[in-house]
N, C-alpha and C positions, 0 to 999 in steps of 0.2 A: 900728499894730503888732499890737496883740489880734484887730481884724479877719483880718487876714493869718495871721495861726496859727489864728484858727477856719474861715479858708476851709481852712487845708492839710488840720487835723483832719478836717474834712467830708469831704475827695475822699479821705484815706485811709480813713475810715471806709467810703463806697462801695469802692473800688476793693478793699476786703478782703471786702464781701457778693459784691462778683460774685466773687473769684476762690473765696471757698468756696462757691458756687452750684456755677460749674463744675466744683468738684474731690467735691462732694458729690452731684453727679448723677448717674444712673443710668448709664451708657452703651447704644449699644445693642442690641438682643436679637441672637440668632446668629439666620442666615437659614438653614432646615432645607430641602434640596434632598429630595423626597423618589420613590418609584415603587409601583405598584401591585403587588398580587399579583394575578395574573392566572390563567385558565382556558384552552387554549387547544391547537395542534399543534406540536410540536416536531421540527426534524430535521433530524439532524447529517448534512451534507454534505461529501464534496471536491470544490473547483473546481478545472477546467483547461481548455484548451481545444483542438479539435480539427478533423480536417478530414474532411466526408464526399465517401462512394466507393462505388463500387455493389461488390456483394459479389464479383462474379463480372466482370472484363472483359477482353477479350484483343486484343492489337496483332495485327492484320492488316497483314505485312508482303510482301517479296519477295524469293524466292532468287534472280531473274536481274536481270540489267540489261537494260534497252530505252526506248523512248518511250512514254509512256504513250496509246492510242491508244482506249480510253473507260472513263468510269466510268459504273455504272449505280446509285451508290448515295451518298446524300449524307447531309449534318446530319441527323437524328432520324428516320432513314430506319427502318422495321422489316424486319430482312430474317431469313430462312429460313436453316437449316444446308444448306448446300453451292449455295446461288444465287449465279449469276454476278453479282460488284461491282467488278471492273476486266477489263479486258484490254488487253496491252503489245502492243507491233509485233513480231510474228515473222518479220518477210524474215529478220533475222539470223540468225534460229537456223535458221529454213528452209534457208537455205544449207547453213551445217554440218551440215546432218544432209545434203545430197545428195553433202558432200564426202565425208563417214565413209561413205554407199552406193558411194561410188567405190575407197574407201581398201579397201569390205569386198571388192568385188569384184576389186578386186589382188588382197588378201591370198586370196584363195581359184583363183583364177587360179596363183600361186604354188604352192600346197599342192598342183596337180595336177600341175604340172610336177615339181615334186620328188618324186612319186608317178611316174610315168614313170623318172625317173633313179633313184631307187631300185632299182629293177626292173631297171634296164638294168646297174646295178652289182652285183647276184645274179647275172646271167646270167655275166657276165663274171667272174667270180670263181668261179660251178661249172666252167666251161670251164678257167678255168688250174688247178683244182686236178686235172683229168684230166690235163690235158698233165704236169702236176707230177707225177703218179703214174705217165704213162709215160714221164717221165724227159727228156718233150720240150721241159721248162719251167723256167728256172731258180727256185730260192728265190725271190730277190729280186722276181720277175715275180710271183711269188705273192703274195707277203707286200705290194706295192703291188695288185692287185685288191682285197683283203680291206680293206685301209686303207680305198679308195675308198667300198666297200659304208659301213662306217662312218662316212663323212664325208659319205654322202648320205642316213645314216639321222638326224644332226644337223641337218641343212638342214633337215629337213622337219618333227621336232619346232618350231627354232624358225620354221618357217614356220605352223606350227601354231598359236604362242602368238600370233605379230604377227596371225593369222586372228583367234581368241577375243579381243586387243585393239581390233580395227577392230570386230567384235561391239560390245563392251561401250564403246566412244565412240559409237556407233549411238545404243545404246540412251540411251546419257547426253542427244543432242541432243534426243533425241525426250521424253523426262521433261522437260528445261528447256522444251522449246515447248509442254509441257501445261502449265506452270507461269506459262507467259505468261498463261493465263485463272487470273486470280483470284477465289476463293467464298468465301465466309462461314465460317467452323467452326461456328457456333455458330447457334440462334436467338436475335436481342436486338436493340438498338438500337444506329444508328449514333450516338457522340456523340463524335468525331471524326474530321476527314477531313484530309490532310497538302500530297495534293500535285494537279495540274489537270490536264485535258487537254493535251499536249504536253510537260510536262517529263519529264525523265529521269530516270531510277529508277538508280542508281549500287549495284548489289551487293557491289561487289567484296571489300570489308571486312567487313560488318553487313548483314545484310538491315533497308533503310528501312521505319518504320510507316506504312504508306500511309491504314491505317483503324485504330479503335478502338470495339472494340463492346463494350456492354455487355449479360449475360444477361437481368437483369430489372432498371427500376428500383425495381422498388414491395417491393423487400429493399436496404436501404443497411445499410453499416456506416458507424461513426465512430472514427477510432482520437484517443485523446487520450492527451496525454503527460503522465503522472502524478508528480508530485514522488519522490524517491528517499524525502521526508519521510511521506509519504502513502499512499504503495503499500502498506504492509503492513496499512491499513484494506481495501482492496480485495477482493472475493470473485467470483466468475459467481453470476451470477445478481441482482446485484444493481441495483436502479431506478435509471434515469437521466434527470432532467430536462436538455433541454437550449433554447438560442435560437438562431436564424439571425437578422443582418440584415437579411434580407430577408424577415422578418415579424415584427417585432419585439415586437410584441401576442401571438403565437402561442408557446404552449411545444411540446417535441414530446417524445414519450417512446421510452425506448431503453432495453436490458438489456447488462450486462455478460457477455460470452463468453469473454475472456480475456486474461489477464496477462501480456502479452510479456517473458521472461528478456534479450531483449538489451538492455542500457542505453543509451541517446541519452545523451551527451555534448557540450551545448552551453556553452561559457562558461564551463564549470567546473561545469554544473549538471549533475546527473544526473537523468534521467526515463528512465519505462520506458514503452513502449507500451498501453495497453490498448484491447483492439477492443471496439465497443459494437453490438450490433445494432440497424437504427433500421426500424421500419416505416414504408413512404412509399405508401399505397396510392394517395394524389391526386395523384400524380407535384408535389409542392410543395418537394421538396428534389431540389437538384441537388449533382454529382458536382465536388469542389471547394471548398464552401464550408463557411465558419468557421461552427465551434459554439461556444458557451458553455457549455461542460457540470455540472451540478452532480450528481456520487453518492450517490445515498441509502447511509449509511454505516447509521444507524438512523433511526426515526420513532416517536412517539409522540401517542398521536390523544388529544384534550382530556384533558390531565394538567393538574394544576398547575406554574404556572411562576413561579419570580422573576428578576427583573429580574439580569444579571449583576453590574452598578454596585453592587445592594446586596451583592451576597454579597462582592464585591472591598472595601467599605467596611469602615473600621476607625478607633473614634474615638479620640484623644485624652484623654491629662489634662487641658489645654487645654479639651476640649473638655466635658469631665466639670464641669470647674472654671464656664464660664459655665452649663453647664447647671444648677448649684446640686445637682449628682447626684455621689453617693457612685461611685467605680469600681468595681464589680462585682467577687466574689471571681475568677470566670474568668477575669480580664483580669490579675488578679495573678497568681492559677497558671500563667496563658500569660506573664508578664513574667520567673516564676520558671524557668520552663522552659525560655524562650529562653536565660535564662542561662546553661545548661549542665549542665541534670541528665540525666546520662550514662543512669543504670539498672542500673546496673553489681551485681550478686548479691554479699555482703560474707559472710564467713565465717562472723561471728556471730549475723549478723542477717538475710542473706538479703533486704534491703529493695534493690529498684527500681522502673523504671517504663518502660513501651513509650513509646518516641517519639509523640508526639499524632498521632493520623491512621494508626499504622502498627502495626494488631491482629497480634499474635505466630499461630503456627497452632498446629494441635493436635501432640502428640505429644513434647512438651518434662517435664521431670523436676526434680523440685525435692525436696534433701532437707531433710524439714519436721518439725519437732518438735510439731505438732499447730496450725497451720494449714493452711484451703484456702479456696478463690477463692467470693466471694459474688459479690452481683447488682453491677450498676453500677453506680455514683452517679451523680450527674449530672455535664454539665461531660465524661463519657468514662473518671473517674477509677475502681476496681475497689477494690474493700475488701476485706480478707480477714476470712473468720468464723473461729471456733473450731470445732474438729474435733477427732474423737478422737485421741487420739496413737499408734496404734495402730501406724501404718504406719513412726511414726519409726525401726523398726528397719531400715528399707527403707533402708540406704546404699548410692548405685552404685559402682561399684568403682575403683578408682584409676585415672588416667591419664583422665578424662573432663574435659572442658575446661569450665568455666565457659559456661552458656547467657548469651547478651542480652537485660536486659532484664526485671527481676521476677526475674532467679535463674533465667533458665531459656532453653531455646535452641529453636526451628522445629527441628522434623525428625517423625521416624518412628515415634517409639516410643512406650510406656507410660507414660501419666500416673498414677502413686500418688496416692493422696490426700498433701494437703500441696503440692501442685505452687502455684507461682504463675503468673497470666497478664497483661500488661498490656495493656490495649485503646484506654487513652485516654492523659489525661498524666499519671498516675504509679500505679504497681499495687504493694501490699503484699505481698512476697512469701514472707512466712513467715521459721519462723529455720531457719538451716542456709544451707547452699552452692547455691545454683540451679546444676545440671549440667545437661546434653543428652549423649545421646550422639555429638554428631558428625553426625548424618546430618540436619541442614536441607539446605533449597535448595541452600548453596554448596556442601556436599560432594562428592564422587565416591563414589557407591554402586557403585562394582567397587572400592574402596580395599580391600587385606584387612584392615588395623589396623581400619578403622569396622567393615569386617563382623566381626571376630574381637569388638570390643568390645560390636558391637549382641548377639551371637547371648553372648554374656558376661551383659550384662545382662538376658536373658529365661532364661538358667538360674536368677537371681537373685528371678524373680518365681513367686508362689504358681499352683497351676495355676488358681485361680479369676482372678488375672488374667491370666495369659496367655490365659485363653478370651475375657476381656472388651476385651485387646489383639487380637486376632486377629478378634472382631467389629467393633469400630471399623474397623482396618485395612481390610475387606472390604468394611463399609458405602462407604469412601470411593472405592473399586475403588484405592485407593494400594498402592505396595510397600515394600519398606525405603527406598531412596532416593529417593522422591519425596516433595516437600515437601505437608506436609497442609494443607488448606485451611481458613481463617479460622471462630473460634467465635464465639459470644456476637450479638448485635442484630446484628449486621453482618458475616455470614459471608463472608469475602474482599473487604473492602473494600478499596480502596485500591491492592491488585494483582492481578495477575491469575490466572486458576485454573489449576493444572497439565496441562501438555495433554500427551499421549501421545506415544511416538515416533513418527515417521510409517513408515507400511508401503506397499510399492506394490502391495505385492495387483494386486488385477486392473483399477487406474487405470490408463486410457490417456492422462492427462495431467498435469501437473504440479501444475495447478491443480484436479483433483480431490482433492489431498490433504489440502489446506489447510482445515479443520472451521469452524464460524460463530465469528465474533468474542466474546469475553467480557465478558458482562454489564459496564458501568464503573457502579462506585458511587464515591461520595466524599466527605470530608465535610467541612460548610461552617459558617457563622453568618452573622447577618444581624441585623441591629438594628431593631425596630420601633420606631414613632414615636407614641408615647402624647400626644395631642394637648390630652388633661383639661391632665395636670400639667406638661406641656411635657419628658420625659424621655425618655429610650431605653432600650429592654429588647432584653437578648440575647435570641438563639433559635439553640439548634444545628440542624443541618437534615442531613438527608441528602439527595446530591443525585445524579443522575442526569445524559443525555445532555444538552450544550447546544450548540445554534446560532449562538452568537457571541452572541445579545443575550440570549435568556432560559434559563436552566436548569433542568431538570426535577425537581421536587419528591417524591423518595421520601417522606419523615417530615418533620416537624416539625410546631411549635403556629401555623403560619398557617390563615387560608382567603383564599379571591379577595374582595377590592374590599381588605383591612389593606394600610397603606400604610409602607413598609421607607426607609428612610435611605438614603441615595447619595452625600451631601455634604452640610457644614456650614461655613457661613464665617461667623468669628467678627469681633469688634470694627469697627474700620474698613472693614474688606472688605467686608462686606458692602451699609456703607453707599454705598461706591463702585459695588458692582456694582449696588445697587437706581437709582445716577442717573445710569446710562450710556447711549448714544444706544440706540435701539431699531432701529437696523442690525442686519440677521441675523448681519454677518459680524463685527461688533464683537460682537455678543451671544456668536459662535463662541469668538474669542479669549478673553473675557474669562470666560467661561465656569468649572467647578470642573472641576482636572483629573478625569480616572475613579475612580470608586471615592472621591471625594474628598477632605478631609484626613486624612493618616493613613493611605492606601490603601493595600490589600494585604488579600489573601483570610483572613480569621477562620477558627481551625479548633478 
């Protein structure tokens, strides 16, 4: 019995080392997916595809009907403007022109005869108007001469006209049997042929394409059908890489010449045409075949670039938590922010803040009792310093709506001292009321209230600012309604710059109207991978044009070879994925989604 209770002792004594082994053991480490910063070319493309055609080619058809009785001109044949390249069988038409020589010499044969009887109806109608004058004639015998004269001076006009008709069928047969030799319009190449010796040429409806020639190949166009998505990247002038099938090592290059207005309509898609010029001096593209087209939208030649995975990366509590790393105050002011801090201007306090990512523009009014806008903090967020109080008597006048955002609104006008701006996630914006006058972006600058109010509040201002509004204003070439463009480190980030109204002036096309695309800035973060103490450090970045895989690096604390974060898989995970087969296509599956846990672009 002692034995038996010392063995149970025993195995509980084990079986409680191992399970606090287990439950006291590390777990283990998170697996850091990580990508390079890199040096290298950038450039933002659209793809579509399209079909090439020689610039210039025309159907060589036929206005008559007959047998086709030779061709002198075949497949890739090179022929001259106006050399003979068919001729149809003329008995036919030979005939009908001997009939209309027959028909003409009736109708002229006629015209003399009734030229006779005319004459012989004069005669005969002076003679009874004697006899009628000496009384040896009745009325009636008169009045029937005169009739006759008349009736034979109608015979002979329309003897006349059926004459100038047998004329002009004459002439008609005679055009159609020149038309039986068929020539060239043009100089260029045959690159197609329709119909063979002996078949029949059927005009009766349509004139048949017997040939198609083209003027030169070694000038091709490409027209490709651009997304309704995509089109309004598009410019002339712009580089076009493209591929054929049928050289598929080989790229070729082509310019954009123009945006076709009419929409294709296929499947519910809408695409617009765009023609591309393609030099083919080797004659190595032919008339028909599929492109792969890709447009150079923009390009940039060895910039910095990061990986897009990292900039889409965004980590985790979780993952802060295995890290053994505190969470970053950023990551809380972004948690705070998501939350719903509107930025809304408060009466007494005037405190808000621009939405992260979306810098206010200039020309916003803020009434301040002796604050104004300092430098940036970091993170994006704008502190306000102490200023004189000078200007607080600067109230705007009633009826001005509340600006967005720091107490103050995008638009046109005078910035007093005391104005607030926010640029990043949250901007101090003094005490008092943040007003605008009305005139951002969304307004309509022909309103008369906005104009009555703006042209209000520059009675309001001292003439030393109105000259220092009125320079701004000029510098930016802006007017009262147009929205002014982005201040501070990142002037017009995020959108785009105001572009003019269009004039047609002395464009002859539609697409001369349309000015270069505008600069894209944007802004990002990115996590670097500190390899010492195993943590991650934020970096805001400014970022530029991307290609789908890497995005161009305006600013930030990187350089090329720092290695950026893309994905982290914690706990278990990772130890599954470290012992999975070495298949590419299980490696695909099993893989970390994009951007990896916690994904979605840091801003």
């Amino acid at each position: 019995m002692k034995k038996t209770i010392f063995t149970l002792i025993v195995i509980a004594a084990v079986a409680a080392s191992v399970g606090g082994y287990y439950y006291t053991r590390p777990g283990p480490e998170p697996k850091v997916v990580t990508a390079t910063v890199s040096r290298g070319d950038i450039i933002e493309a659209v793809g579509a595809t399209g079909t090439l055609d020689a610039v210039t080619s025309v159907q060589v058809g036929s206005q008559v009907s007959g047998i086709i009785q030779e061709l002198y001109a075949d497949y890739n044949d090179l022929v001259k403007k106006g050399e003979v390249i068919a001729r149809l069988d003329p008995t036919m038409l030979q005939t009908q022109i001997e009939q209309a020589k027959a028909n003409l010499v009736r109708s002229q044969a006629d015209v003399e005869r009734l030229k006779v009887t005319l004459e012989d109806t004069k005669v005969k109608a002076a003679r009874a108007r004697e006899l009628f004058d000496r009384k040896l004639l009745t009325k009636a015998e008169l009045d029937t001469a005169e009739v006759n004269v008349k009736s034979a001076e109608a015979q002979l006009r329309s003897s006349l006209a059926s004459l100038t008709q047998s004329e002009a069928s004459l002439r008609t047969n005679e055009v159609n049997l020149e038309h039986t030799i068929i020539t060239a319009p043009i100089d260029g190449i045959v690159i197609s042929r329709s119909y063979e010796v002996g078949q029949t040429v059927a005009a009766s409806f349509n004139a048949p394409t017997l040939f198609v020639i083209a003027a030169d190949l070694t000038k091709m166009k490409c027209t490709a059908n651009i997304d309704e998505s995509d089109v309004g990247k598009i410019r002339p002038g712009q580089v076009v890489k493209f591929r054929v099938d049928a050289y598929p090592t080989e790229e070729f290059t082509g310019t954009v010449v123009q945006v076709r207005l009419q929409p294709i309509v296929v499947q519910n898609v809408v695409t617009y045409g765009t023609v591309i010029e393609v030099p083919n001096p080797s004659y190595k593209l032919k008339p028909g075949m599929t492109a792969n087209v890709n447009i150079e939208i923009a390009k940039r030649t060895n910039v910095l670039r990061v990986p897009n995975a990292a900039v889409r990366f965004r980590p985790t509590e979780e993952i802060f938590t295995a890290l053994k790393q505190e969470i970053p105050p950023e990551m809380q002011r972004g948690a705070r922010m998501a939350g719903g801090m509107a930025g809304r201007g408060r009466g007494d306090q005037g405190q808000g803040g621009a939405t992260a990512g979306q810098p206010q523009g200039a020309g916003a009014n803020a009434q301040a009792a002796g604050q104004a806008p300092a430098a940036q903090a970091p993170g994006g967020q704008r502190q306000a310093a102490n200023a004189p109080a000078a200007n607080a008597q600067q109230a705007p006048p009633a009826g001005q709506r509340p600006g967005q955002g720091g107490g103050f609104e995008r638009g046109g006008g005078d910035r007093p001292q005391g104005e607030a701006r926010g640029d990043g996630l949250r901007g101090q914006g003094g005490q008092g009321e943040g007003r605008g006058f009305g005139m951002g972006p969304g307004g309509d600058p022909t309103d008369p209230e906005r104009r009555a109010r703006f042209e209000e509040r520059l009675k309001q201002m001292t003439p030393e600012q109105r000259e220092q509004f009125m320079a701004r204003m000029k510098e930016r070439g802006g007017s009262m309604g147009a929205p002014a463009a982005g201040r501070g480190p990142n002037p017009g980030a995020g959108r785009a710059a105001s572009v003019p109204a269009m004039s047609t002036g002395s464009a002859a096309t539609i697409d001369q109207l349309f000015g270069p695309l505008p600069t894209v800035i944007t802004r990002g973060r990115a996590w670097l991978w500190l390899s010492g103490p195993k943590q991650v450090k934020s970096v805001p970045l400014r970022l530029g044009i991307s290609d789908g895989q890497y995005t161009e690096l305006l600013e930030g604390e990187l350089q090329p070879g720092q290695e950026l974060v893309t994905g982290i898989l914690l706990g278990t995970e990772a130890t599954n994925r470290a012992g999975q087969t070495a298949s590419p296509l299980m490696q695909q599956r099993g893989g970390p989604p994009p951007g990896g846990f916690g994904g979605g672009r840091g801003r």
